[in-house]
Backbone as CSV, one residue per row, in Angstrom:
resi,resn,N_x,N_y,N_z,CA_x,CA_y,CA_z,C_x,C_y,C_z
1,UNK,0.845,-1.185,0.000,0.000,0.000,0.000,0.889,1.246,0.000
2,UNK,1.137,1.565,-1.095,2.020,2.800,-1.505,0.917,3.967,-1.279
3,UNK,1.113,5.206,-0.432,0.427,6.280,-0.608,1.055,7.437,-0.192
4,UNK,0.462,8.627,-0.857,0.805,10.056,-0.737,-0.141,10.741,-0.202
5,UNK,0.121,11.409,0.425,-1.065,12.666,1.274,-0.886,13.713,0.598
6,UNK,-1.559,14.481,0.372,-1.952,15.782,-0.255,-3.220,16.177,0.792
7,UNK,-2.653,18.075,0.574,-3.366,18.699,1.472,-2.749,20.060,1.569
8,UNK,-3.379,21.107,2.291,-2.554,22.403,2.335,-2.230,22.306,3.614
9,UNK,-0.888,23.439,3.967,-0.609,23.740,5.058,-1.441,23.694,6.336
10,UNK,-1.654,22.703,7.131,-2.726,22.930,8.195,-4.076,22.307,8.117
11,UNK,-3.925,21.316,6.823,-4.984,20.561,6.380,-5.138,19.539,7.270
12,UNK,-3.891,18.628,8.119,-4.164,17.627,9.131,-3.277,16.515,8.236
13,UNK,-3.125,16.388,7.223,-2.749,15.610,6.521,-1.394,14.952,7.133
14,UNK,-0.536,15.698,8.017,0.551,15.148,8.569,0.212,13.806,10.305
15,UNK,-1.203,14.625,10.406,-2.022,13.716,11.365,-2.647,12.322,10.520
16,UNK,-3.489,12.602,9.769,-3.539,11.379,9.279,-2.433,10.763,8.957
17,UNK,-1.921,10.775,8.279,-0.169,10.326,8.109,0.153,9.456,8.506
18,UNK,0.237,9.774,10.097,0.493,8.790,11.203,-0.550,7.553,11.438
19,UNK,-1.592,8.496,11.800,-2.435,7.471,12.406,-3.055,5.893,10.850
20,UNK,-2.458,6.317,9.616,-2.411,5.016,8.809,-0.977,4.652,8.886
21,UNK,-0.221,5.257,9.193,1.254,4.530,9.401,1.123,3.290,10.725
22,UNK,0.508,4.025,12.123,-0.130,3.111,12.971,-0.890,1.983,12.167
23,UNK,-1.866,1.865,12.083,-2.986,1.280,11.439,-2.834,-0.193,10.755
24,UNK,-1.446,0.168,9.889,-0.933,-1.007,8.524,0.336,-1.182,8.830
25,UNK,0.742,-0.416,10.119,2.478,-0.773,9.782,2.924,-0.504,9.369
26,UNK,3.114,0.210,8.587,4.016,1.039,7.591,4.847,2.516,8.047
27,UNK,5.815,2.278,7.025,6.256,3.510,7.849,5.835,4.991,7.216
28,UNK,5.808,5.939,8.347,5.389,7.429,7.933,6.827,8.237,7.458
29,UNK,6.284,8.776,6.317,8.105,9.023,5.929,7.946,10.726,5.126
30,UNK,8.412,11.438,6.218,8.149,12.960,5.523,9.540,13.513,5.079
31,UNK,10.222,14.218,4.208,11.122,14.785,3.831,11.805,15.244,4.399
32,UNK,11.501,15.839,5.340,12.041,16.080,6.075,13.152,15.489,7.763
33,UNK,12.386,14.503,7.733,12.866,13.118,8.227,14.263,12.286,7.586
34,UNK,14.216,12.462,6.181,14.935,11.864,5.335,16.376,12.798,5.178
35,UNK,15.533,13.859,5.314,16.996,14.968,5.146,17.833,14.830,6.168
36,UNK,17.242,14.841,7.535,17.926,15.191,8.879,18.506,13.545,9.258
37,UNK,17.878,12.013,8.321,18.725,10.959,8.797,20.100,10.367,8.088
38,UNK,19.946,11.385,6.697,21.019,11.371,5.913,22.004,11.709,6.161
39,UNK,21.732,13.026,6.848,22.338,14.250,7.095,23.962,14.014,8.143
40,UNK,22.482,13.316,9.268,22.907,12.627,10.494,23.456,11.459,10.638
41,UNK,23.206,10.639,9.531,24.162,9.325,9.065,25.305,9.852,8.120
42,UNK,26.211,10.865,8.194,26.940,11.392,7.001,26.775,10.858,5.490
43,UNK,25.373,10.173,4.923,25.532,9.270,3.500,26.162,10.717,2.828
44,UNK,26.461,10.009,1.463,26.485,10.589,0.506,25.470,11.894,0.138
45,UNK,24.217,10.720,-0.148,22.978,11.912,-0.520,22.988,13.020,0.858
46,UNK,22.781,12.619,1.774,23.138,13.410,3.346,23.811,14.893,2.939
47,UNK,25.319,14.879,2.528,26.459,15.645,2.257,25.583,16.414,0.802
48,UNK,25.292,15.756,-0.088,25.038,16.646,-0.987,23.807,17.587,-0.600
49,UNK,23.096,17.429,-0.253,21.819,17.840,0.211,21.626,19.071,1.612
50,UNK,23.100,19.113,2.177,23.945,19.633,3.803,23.931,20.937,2.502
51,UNK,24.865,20.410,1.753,25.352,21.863,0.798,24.663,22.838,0.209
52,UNK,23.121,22.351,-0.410,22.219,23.147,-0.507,21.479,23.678,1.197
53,UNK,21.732,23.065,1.499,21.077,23.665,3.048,21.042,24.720,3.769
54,UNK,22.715,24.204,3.849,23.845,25.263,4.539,23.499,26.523,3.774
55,UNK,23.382,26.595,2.672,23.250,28.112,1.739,22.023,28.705,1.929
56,UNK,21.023,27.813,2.349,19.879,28.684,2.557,18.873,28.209,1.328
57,UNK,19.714,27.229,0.043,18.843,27.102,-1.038,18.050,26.099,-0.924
58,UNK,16.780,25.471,-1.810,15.639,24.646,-2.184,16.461,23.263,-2.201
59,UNK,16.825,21.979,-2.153,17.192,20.900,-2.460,16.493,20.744,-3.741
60,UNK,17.666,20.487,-5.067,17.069,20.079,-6.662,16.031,18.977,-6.130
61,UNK,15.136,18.629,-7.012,14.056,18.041,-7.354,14.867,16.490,-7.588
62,UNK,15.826,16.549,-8.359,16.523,15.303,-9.147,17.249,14.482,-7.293
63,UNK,17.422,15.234,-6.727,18.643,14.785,-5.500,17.140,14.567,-4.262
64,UNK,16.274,15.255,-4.264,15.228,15.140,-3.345,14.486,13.561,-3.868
65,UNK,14.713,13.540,-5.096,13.800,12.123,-5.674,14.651,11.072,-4.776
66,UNK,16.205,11.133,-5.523,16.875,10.072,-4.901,16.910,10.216,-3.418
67,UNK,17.290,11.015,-2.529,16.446,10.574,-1.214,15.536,9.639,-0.791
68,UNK,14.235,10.236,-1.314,12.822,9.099,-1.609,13.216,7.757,-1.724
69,UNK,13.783,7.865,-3.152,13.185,6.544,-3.456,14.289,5.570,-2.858
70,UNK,15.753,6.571,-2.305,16.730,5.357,-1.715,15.707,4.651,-0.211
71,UNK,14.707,5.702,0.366,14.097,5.396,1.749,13.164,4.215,1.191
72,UNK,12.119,4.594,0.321,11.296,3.547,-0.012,11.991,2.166,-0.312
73,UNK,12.619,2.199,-0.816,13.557,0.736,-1.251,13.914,-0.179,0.387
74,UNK,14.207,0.628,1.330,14.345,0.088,2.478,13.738,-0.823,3.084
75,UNK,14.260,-2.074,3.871,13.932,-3.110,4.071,11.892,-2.716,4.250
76,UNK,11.791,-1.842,5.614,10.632,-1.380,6.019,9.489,-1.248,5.418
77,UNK,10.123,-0.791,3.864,8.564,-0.185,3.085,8.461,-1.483,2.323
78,UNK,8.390,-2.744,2.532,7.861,-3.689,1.733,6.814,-3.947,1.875
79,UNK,6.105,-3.654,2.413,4.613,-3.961,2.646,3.759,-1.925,2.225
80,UNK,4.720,-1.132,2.118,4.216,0.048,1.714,4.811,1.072,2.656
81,UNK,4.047,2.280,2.559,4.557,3.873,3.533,3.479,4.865,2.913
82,UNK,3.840,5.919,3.612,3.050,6.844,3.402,3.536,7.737,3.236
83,UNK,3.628,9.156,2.115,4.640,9.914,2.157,3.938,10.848,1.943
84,UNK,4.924,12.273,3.145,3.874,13.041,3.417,5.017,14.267,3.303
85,UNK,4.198,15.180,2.704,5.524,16.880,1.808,5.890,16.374,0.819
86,UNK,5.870,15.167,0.006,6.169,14.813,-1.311,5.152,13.757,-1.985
87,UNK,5.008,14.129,-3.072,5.983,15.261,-3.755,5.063,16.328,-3.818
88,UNK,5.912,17.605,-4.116,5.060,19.347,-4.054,4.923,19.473,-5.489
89,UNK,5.342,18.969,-6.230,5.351,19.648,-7.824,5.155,18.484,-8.541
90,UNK,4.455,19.120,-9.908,4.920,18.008,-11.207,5.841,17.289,-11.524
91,UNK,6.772,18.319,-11.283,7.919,17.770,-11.652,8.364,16.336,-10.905
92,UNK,8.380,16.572,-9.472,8.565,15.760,-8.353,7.898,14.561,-8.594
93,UNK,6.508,14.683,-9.096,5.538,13.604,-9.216,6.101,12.930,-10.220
94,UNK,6.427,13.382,-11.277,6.752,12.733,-12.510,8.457,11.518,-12.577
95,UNK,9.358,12.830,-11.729,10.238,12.000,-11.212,10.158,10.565,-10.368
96,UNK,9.220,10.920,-9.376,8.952,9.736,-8.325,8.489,8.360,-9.464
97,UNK,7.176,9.293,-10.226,6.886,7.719,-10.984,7.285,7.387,-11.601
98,UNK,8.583,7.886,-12.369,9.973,7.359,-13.306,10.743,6.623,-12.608
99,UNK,11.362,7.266,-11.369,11.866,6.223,-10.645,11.271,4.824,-9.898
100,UNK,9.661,5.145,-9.514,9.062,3.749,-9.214,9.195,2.568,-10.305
101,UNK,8.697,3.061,-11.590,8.565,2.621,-12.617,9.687,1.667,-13.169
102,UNK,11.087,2.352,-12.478,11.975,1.672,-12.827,12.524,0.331,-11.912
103,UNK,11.816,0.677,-10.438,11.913,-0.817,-9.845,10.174,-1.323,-9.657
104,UNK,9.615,-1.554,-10.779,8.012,-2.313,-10.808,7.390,-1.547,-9.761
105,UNK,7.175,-0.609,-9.614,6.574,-0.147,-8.059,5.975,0.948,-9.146
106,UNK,4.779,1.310,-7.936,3.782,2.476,-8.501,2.747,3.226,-6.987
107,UNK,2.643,3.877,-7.362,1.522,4.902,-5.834,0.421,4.557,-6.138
108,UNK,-0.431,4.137,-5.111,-1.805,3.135,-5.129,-2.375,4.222,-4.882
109,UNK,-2.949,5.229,-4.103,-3.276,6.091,-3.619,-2.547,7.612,-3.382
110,UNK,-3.537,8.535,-3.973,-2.604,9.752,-2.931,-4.456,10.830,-2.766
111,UNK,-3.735,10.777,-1.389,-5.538,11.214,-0.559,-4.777,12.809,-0.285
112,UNK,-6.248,13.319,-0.914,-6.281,14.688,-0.788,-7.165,15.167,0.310
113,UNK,-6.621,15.586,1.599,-7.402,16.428,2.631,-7.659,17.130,2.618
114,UNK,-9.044,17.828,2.300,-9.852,18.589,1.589,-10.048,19.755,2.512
115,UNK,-9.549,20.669,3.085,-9.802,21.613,3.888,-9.846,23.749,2.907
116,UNK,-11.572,24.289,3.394,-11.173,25.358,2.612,-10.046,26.259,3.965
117,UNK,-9.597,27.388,2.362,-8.205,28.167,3.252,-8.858,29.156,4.368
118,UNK,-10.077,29.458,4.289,-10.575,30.019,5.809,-10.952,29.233,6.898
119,UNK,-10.671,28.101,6.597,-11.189,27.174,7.598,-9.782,27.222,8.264
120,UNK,-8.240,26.855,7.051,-6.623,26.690,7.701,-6.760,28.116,8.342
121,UNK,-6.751,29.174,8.223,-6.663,30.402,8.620,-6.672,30.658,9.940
122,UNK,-8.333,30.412,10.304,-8.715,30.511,11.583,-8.351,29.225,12.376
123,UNK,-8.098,28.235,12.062,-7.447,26.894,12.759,-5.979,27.135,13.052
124,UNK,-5.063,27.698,12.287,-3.799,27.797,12.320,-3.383,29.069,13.448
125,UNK,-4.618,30.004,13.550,-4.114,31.262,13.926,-4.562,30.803,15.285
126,UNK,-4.979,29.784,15.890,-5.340,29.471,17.248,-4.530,28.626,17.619
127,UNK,-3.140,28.519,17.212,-2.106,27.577,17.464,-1.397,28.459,18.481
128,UNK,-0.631,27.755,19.827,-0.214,28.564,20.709,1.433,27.371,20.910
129,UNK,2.338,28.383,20.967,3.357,27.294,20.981,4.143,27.781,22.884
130,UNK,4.776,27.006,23.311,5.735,27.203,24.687,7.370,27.632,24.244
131,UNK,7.647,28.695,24.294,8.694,29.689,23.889,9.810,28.828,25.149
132,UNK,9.584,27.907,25.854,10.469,27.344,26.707,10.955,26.029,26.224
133,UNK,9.703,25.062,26.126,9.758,23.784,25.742,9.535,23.673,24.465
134,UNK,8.352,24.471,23.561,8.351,24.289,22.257,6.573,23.057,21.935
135,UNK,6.068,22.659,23.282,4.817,22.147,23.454,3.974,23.035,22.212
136,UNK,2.987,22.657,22.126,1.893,23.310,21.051,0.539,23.004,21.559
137,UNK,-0.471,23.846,21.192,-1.544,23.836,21.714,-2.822,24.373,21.057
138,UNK,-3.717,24.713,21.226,-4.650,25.464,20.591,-6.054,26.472,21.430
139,UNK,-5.709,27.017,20.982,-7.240,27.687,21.596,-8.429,27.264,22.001
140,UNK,-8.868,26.843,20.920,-10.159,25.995,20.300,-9.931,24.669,20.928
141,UNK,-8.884,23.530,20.029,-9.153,21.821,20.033,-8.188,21.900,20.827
142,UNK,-7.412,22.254,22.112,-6.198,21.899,22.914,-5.559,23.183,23.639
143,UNK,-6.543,23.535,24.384,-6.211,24.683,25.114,-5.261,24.100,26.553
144,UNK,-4.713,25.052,27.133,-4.172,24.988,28.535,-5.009,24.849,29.025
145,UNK,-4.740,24.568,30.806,-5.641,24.421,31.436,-5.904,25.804,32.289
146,UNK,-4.308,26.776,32.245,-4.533,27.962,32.241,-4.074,29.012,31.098
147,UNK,-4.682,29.753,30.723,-4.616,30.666,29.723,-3.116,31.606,29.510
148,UNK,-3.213,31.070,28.068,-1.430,31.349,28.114,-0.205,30.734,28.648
149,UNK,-0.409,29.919,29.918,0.625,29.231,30.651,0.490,27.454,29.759
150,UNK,1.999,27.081,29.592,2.169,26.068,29.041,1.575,24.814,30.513
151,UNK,1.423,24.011,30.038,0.875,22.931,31.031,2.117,21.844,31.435
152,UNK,2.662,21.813,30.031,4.095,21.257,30.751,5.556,21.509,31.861
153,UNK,5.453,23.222,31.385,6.607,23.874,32.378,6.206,25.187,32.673
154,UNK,4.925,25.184,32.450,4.725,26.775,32.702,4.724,27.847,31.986
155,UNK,5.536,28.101,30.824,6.043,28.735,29.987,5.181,29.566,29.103
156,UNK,5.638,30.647,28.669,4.707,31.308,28.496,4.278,30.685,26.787
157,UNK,3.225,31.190,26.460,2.863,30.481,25.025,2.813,32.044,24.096
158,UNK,2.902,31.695,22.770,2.688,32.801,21.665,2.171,32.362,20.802
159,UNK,1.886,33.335,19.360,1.519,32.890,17.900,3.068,32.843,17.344
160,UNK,2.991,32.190,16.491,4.530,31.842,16.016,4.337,32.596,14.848
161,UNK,5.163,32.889,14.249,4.983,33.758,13.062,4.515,32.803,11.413
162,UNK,4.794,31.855,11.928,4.505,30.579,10.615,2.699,30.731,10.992
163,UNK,2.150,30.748,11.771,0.815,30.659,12.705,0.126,31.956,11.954
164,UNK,0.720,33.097,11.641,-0.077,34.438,11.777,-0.872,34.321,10.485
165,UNK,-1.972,34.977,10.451,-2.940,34.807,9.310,-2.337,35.589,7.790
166,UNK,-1.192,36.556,8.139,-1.041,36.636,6.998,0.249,36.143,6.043
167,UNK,1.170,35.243,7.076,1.700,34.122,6.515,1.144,33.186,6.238
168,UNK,0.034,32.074,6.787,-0.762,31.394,6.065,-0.820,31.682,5.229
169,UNK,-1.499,33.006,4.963,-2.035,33.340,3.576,-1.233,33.006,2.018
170,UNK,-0.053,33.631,2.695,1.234,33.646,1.504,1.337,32.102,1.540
171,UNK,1.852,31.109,2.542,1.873,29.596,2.215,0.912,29.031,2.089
172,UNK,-0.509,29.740,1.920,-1.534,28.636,0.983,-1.835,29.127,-0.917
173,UNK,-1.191,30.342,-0.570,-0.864,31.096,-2.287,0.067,30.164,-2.843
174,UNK,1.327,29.652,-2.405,2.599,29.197,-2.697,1.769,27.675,-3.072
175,UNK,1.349,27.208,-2.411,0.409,25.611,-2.126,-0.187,25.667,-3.431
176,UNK,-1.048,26.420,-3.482,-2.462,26.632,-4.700,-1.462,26.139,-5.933
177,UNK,-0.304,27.180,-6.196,-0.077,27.267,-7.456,1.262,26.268,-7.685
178,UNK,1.855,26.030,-6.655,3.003,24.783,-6.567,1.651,23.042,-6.953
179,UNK,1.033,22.951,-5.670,0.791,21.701,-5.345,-0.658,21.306,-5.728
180,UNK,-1.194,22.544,-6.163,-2.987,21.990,-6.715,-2.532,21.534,-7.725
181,UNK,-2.092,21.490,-8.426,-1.498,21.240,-10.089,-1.655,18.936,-9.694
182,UNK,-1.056,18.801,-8.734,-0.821,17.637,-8.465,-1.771,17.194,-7.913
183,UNK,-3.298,17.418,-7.626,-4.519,17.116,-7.430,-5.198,16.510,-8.743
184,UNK,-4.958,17.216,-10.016,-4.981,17.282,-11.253,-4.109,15.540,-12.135
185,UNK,-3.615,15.474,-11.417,-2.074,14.838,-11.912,-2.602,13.626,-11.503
186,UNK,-2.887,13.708,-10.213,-3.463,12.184,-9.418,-4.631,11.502,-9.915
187,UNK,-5.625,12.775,-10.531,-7.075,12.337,-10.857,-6.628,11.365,-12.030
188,UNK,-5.784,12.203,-12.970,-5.886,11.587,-14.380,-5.228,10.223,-14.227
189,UNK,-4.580,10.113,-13.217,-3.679,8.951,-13.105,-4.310,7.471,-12.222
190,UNK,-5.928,7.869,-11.897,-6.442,7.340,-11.160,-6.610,6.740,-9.731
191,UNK,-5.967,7.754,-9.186,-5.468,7.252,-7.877,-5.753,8.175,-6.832
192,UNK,-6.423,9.067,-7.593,-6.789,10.284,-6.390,-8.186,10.023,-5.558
193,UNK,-8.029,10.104,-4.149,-8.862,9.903,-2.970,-9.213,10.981,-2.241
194,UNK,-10.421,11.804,-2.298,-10.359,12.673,-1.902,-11.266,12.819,-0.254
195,UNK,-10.747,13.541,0.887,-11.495,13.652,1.856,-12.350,14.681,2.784
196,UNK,-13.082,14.516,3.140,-13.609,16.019,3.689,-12.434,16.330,5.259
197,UNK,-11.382,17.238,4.971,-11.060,17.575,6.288,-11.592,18.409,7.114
198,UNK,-12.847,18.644,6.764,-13.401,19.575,7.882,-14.167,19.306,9.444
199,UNK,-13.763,17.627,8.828,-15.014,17.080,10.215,-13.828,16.415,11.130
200,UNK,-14.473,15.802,12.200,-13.258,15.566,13.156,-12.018,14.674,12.910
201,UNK,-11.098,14.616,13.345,-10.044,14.051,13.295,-10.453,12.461,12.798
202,UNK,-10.849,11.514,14.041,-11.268,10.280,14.170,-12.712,10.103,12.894
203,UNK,-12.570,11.106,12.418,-13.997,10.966,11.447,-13.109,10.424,10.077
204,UNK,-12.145,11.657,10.064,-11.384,12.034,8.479,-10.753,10.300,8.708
205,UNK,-9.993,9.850,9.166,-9.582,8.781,9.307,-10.563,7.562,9.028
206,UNK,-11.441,7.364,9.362,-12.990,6.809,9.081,-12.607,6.747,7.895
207,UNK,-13.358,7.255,7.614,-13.481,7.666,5.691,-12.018,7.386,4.765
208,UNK,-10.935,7.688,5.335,-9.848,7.038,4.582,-9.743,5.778,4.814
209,UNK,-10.061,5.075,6.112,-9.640,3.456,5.968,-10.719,2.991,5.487
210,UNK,-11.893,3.744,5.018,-13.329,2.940,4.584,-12.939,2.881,3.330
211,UNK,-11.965,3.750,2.260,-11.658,4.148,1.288,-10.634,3.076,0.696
212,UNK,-9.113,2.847,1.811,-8.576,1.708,1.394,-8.789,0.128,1.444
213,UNK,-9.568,0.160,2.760,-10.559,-1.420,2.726,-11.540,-1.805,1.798
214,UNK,-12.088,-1.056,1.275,-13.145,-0.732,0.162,-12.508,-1.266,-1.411
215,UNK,-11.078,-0.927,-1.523,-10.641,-0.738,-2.588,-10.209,-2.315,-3.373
């Protein structure tokens, strides 16, 4: 069970993620994960990938694939994974299924968490983080038990600047025109699953394992 999550910034999609990585066993495998075990294992890809880093630049598309697909190949993903921040582009997509293609492998699924951007807006902007420990919280679905004070050490909580409504804004502009394209990409390719993220957590999950048991 090969699958991709799609979703915007704050869609939940990194929550579901998990909870089918739980579910089937498989492993949850975000890009970011891959960068920092490369990185941290000195590989090769690790070092090349340090160098764009260190500068502040994007990791090529061609060196981000091989990442991927060296992780997927790993003993772990034989029974499948779930991959979640990739791919963001056409390009990425097209790479991944060139390289699947080339060891018999293909993406069974890639589930789109369907959330509108005023819904991420006001969800994201009620995110409260601990400026001590780094805990997270929410207004709304995961408040303190006192206002403003972290529950773990006390600490005071803030909006993070990734949080503020008018950075959202700009990273669901960047999303639209990078990663809707690949909503498009999935349909034609038959594999696109789409979900309502607006209803509860334990719901959205519902509906995706009704989706892959079904299939």
């Amino acid at each position: 069970m090969k699958i991709i999550m799609l979703g915007a910034p704050g869609a939940g999609k990194g929550t579901q993620a998990k909870k089918i990585a739980g579910k089937y066993g498989i492993p949850h495998i975000s890009t970011g994960d891959i960068f920092r075990a490369n990185i941290k294992n000195g590989t090769e890809l690790g070092k090349k990938a340090k160098t764009y880093m260190d500068q502040g630049l994007l990791v090529p598309d061609e060196l981000v694939v091989d990442l991927v697909v060296d992780r997927v190949n790993q003993e772990d993903c034989t029974k499948g994974y779930v991959l979640d921040g990739f791919p963001r582009t056409i390009p990425q997509a097209e790479a991944l299924d060139k390289a699947l293609a080339d060891v018999d492998q293909k993406i069974d699924y890639a589930i789109n968490v369907e959330v509108p951007d005023e819904n991420i807006v006001n969800r994201m902007s009620g995110r409260r983080a601990c400026v001590s420990c780094g805990a997270t919280y929410h207004l709304v679905y995961a408040p303190t038990k006192e206002e403003g004070i972290c529950d773990n050490c006390q600490g005071s909580l803030i909006l993070r600047d990734d949080d503020k409504p008018e950075t959202v804004k700009k990273r669901l502009n960047v999303y639209h025109e990078q990663t809707q394209p690949l909503i498009d990409y999935y349909t034609k390719a038959g594999v696109l699953v789409e979900v309502d993220g607006t209803i509860d957590i334990d719901d959205v999950f519902a509906a995706i394992v009704k989706v892959l048991e079904e299939a």
